[in-house]
N, C-alpha and C positions, 0 to 999 in steps of 0.2 A: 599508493593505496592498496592496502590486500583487499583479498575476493569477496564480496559481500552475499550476503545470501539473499536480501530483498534489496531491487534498485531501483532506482528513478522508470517509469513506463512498463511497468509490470503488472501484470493482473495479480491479484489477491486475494486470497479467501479470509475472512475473518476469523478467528477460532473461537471469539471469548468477547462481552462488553454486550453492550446493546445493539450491535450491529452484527452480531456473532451470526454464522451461515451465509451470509450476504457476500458477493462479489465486486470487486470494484478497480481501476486503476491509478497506481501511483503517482501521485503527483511533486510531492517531492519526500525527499530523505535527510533528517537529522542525525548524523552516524554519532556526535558526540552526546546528544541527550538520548540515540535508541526510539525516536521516533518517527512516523512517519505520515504524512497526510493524503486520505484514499479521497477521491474522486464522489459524490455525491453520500457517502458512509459519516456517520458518528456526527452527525450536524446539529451546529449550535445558532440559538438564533443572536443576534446581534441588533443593538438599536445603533440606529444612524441619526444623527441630528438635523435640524432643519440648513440647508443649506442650498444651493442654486441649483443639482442635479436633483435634489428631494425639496420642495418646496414647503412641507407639509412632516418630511421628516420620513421613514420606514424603517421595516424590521424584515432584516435579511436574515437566510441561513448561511453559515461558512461551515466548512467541514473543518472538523476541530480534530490534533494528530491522535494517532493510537500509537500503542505500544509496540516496538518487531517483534517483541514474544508473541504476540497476538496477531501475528499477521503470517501465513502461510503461502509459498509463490502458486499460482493454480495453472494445472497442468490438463489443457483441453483435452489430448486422448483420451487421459482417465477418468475427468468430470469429478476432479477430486483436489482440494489442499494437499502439495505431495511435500516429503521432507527432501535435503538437497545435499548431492555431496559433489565433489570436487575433480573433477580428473585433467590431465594434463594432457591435450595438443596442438603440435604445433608450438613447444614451450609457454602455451597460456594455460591458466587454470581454465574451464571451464564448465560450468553450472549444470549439471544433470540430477534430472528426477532421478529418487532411489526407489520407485518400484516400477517405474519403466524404460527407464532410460532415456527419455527424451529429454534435446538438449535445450534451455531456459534461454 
């Protein structure tokens, strides 16, 4: 698998949608559809039918995926969505903010 620039447990800044500004972390990553799903972010509600946990039936939120275009890694020194580039050590790629250097 090559280096991905958002992954699984990672904080996120949103850029774009209805959750746009908002922080949150990854819960999981779809690399073939480019989506991915934040942690209390972009929630849809959901009806549940009557059944033995719901007696009566209810209406949940699920956090429903966004786009990785729309999703930027957040990088706590700067308190800012930073963009990411790639350096090698140790023979691994590894993920550094590009305007401060801190490693992801």
């Amino acid at each position: 698998m090559s280096t991905q620039r958002i992954k699984k447990d990672d904080v996120v800044f949103v850029r774009a949608g209805a959750s746009a500004g908002k922080t949150g972390k990854v819960l999981a990553v779809d690399y073939k559809r480019q989506v991915a799903v934040v942690d209390g972010l972009n929630l849809h509600k959901k009806c549940i039918r009557k059944n033995e946990q719901a007696p009566n039936g209810q209406i949940v939120e699920i956090p429903a995926p966004i786009h990785l275009s729309n999703l930027m890694p957040w990088d706590a020194k700067a308190k800012k969505g930073v963009r990411v580039s790639y350096v090698r050590e140790d023979g691994r790629s590894v993920r550094v903010a590009k305007g401060t250097g801190t490693r992801l």
